[in-house]
N, C-alpha and C positions, 0 to 999 in steps of 0.2 A: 250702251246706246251711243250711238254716232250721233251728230246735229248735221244734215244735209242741209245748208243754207242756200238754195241752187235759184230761189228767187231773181235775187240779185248778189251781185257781186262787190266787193271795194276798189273805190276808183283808185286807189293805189297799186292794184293788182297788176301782176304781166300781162293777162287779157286786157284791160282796159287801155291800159300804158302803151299794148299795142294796136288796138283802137285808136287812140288819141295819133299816135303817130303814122298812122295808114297802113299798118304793117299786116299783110297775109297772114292766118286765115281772118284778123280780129276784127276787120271791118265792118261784119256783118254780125257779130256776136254780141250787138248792141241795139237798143229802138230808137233811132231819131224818128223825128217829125216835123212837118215845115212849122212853123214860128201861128199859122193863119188857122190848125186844125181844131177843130171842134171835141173838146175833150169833156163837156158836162157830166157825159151819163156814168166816167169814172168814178167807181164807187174808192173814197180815197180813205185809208184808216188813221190820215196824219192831219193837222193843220199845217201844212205845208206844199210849198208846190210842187207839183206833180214833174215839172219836168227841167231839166238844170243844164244852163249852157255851156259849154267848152268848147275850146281853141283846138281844133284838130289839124291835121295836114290838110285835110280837104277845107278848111275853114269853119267856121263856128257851126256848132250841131248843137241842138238841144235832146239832150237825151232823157229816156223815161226813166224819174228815180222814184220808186214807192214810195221808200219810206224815207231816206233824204237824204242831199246832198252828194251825201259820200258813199252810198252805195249805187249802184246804175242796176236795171234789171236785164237781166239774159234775155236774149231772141229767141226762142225756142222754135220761131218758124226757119231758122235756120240750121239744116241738119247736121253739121257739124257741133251745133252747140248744145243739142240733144245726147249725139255719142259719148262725145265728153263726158259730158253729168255723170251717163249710165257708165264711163269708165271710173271716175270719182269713187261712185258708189261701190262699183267693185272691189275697189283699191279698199273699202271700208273693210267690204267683209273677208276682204285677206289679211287683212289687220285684225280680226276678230269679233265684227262688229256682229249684233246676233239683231239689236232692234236699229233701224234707221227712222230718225223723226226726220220729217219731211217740212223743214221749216214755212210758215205765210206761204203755203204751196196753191191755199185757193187762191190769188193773183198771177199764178203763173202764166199764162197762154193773153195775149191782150189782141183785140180786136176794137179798131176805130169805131165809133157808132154803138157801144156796147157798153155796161158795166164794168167790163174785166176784172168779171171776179166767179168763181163757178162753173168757166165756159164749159162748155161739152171737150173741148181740145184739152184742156185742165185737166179731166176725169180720164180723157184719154192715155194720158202722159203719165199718170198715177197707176192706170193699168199694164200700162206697156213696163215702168220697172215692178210691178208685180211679176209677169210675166219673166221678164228677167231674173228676176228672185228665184221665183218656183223651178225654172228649169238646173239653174246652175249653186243654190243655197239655199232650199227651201226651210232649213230652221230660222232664218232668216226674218223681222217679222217687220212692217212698216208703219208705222206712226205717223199719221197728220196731225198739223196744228193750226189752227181756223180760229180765229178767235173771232166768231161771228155767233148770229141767231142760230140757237138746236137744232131747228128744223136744218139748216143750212150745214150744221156741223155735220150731223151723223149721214149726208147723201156721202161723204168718204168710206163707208164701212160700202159703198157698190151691193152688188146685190150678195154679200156676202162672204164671196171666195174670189172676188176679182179687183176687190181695191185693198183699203188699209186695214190690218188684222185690229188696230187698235187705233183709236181716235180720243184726242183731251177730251174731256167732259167739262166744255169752258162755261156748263151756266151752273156748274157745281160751288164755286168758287162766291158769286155774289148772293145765291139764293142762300149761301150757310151765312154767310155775312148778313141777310137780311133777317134769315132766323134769328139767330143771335142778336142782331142789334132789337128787334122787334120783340124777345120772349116769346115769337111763336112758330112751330113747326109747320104750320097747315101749310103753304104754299112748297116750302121743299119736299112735305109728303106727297101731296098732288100732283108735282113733278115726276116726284122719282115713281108713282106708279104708273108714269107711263111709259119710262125708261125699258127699251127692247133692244136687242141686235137681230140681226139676221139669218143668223145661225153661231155654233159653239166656236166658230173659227175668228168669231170676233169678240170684243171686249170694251168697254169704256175705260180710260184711261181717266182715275179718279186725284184728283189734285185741287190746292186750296189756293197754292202759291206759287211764284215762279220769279225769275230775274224782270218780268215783268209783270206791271199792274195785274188789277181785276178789271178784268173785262164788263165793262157795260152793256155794251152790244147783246152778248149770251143771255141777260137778263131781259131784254126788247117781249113785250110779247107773255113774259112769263109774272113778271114785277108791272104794278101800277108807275104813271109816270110820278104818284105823288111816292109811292115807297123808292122809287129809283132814287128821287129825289132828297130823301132823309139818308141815303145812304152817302150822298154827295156829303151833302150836309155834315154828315158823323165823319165822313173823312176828315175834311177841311178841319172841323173842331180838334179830332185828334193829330195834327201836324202833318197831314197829308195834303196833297195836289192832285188837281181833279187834269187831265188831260185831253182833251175836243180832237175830232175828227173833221173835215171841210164835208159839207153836203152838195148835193148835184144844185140847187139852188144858189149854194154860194153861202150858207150860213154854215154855224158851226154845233155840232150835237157834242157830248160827251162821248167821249170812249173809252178809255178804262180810269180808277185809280188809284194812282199813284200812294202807296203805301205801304208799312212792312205789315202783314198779316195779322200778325199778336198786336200793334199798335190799332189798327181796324177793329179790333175788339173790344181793346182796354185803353182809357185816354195816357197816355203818359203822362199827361200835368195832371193826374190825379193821384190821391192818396190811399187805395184801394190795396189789403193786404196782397204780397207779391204769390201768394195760393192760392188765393181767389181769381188773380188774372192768370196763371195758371190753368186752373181747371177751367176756368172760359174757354182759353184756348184749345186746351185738349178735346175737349169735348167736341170742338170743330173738327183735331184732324180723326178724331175716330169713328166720327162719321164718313170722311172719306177713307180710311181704313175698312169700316163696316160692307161701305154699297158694294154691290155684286160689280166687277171689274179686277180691273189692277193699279193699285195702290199709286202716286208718283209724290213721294217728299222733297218738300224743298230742303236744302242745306240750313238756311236762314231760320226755318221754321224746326228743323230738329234740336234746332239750340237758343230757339227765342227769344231770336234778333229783333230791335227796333229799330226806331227809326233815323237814318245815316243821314243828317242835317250836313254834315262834313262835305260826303259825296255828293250829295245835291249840290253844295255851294263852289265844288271843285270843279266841276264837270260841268255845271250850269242846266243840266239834265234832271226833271222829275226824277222819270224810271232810276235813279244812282239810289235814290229812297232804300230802298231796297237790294242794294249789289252791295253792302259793303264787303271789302276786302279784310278776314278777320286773324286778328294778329294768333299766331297757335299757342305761345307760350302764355296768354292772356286769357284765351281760350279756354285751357288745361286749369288755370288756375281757377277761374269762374266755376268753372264743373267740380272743382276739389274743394267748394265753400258750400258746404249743406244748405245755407241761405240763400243762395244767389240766384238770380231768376231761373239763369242757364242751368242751373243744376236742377231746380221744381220742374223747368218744361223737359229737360234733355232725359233722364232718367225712368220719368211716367212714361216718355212718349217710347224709351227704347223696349219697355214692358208691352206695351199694347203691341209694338210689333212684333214680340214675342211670344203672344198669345193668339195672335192674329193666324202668324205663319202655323203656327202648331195642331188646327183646327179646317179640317179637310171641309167644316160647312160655312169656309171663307175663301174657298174655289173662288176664282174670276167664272164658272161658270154656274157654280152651286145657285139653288133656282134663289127667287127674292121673292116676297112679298111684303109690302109695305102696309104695318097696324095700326089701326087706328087705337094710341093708346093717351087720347089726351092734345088738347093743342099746345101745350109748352112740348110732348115728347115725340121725336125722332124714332120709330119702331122699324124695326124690320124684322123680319122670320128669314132665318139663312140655312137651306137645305143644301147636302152635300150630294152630290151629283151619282153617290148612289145610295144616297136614300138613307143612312145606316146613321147620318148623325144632325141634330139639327141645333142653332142657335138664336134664342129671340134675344136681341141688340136694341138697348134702351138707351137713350140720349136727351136730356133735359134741359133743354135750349134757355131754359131762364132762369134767373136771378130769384128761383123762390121755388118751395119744397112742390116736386109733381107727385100726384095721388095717381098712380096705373092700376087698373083692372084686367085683366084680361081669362077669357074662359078658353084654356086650351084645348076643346075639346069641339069647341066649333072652329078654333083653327086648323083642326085634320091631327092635334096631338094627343086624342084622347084617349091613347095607352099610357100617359104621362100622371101617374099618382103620386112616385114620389118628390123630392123635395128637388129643387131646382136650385145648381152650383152659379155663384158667379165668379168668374174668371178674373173680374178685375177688382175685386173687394173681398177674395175669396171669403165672403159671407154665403150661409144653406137657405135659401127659402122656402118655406113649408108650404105647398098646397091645403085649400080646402074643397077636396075631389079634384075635382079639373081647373079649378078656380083660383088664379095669383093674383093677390093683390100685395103690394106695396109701397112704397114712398121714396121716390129719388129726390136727395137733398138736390142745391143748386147746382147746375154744369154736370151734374152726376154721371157715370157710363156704365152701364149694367149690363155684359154682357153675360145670359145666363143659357144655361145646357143642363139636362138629368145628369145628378147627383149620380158619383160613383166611382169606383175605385180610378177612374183616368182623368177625374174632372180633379181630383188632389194631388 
């Protein structure tokens, strides 16, 4: 995967540099505005301002910087700085590039008197290097990244076959966080039962963590603002920083926070056995592992990283929370201490993707159904896309033994008598007829399939 960061640019860049200096073509490869414009109804993701002066040959410009200071955003009304991009982007895939993320692309196109965020010109721009793709790299596949509300996320997947094959799942991220901090499933079930694409040519791109926060936003909508607000709360307790965005009125809402992933889970100033935070953890990412999509690991989170107080205090940056820079031979050594946290998360977690990849009814298209097995547990039913293998994915979001029921035979598996393999405890479970019951200790993950010569 390439990162297309084509939003904006660094003001250090030659394009800029030759902006600043009046130099052909770059004059126009940039937004000023007079000093007097009416910019409320910008919808802004920073507490920062929107637009930052510099000394040019023509004399002082303020130009548009999203996110700040030191990046400036492209013109895209100017067609030279369209061709570009889509030259960039080709240089990717002659490099080898097979997915392109499409970095903060919903801000791209801006229009005075407007939000600039979403425009129709935006979704155009998205099409048009579609287009580009298909005719000349059609394995090719394009990723957006919207860290905004669902509804708003998923208008990138277009009707299909004409925007991005694959889009982040940005409200996967706080609703597991809120599962887990709360002991209960019901709101990420609810969710994910209404999780659709548009067709097989697209995918949700499932992920927990990233070099940046957790998205607030993504939760708007789906989280009460008093559970939004406990989740604030359980940051700040555990050594994180909550990050605001400016509103059209001028106040400031929260937008993501700032935290490493495992720390969001488990307090670090606590004395909780290092297995226990552990299987907390896991159990988060193998619920993104589980949902119907395609999987996205963070570096940090496959070797359960905390929280980089260092890099915050270096950089003067939240988001550093989580980018620490990790030394290898320290690394190497952490993993070679059977105790060591790194070695409880890194080892489970490279098993689960082990069992994951091997198992055709964990297709990103294999169908879903989300079961109701309890409100501490996380169920899904995962059929493979032809029909020949299926997997019911149990996940016990709380700190206390889950009791599951379930009657396979009103879930459509009612050829299913004998005893059910799990994958990741390789433990047998006996049916009684069509009828599974049993008891997921705490953080538990149970992924189970009929018993039989391929399940061992």
């Amino acid at each position: 995967m390439f990162d297309a960061v084509i939003n904006h640019i660094s003001v250090q860049s030659a394009w800029f540099q030759g902006f600043l200096s009046g130099e052909e073509p770059y004059t126009d490869y940039f937004i000023t505005v007079p000093p007097d414009t009416d910019l409320t109804m910008v919808t802004r993701p920073r507490a920062l301002p929107l637009l930052t002066l510099f000394a040019t040959a023509g004399g002082e410009k303020l130009a548009w910087t999203t996110f700040s200071a030191d990046q400036a955003d492209l013109n895209y009304a100017t067609p030279a700085v369209l061709l570009d991009i889509i030259a960039v982007m080709l240089r990717y895939v002659a490099q080898g590039a097979s997915l392109i993320r499409l970095d903060a692309i919903a801000y791209l196109w801006k229009e005075v008197g407007t939000t600039c965020i979403h425009l129709p010109k935006t979704h155009a721009v998205v099409k048009l290097f579609r287009d580009v793709l298909d005719a000349v790299a059609p394995w090719v596949m394009l990723i957006t990244e919207t860290n905004v509300p669902h509804e708003e996320n998923v208008s990138y997947f277009g009707d299909g076959t004409d925007e991005a094959q694959l889009v982040y799942n940005f409200s996967l991220p706080p609703l597991t966080f809120h599962a887990i901090a709360s002991g209960s499933a019901r709101v990420l079930s609810a969710w994910a039962r209404t999780l659709q694409t548009p067709s097989n040519e697209t995918a949700f791109f499932n992920f927990t963590a990233s070099h940046d926060g957790i998205g607030v936003r993504p939760a708007q909508g789906l989280l009460s603002a008093d559970e939004i607000d406990a989740l604030l709360e359980r940051t700040q307790a555990h050594g994180g920083y909550v990050s605001y965005k400016t509103d059209s009125d001028g106040s400031k809402s929260p937008y993501e926070l700032n935290i490493s992933y495992f720390d969001a889970l488990s307090d670090p100033r606590g004395d909780e056995p290092l297995d226990l935070q552990a299987r907390r953890f896991l159990v988060s990412q193998a619920i993104a592992l589980a949902l119907q999509g395609v999987p996205g690991i963070y570096f940090h989170s496959l070797y359960g990283s905390r929280n980089d107080y260092v890099g915050v205090k270096e950089s003067g940056r939240y988001r550093s929370i989580n980018r620490e820079k990790l030394n290898a031979d320290a690394l190497m050594a952490a993993l070679n201490r059977p105790d060591s946290l790194r070695s409880h998360v890194f080892f489970a977690f490279r098993e689960l993707i082990r069992l994951r990849v091997a198992e055709r009814a964990f297709h990103p298209n294999a169908a879903q159904r989300v079961l109701d097995a309890g409100d501490a547990v996380f169920a899904l039913l995962r059929t493979a896309p032809d029909g020949a293998s299926w997997i019911i994915a149990l996940h016990n979001v709380s700190n206390a033994p889950a009791k599951v029921t379930l009657d396979l035979e009103a879930l459509g598996l009612g050829t299913a008598r004998g005893p059910l393999y799990d994958l990741v405890s390789g433990v047998t479970h006996a049916l009684d007829g069509a009828r599974l019951t049993l008891t997921l200790s705490r953080y538990a993950v149970c992924w189970l399939k009929p018993a039989g010569r391929d399940a061992m």
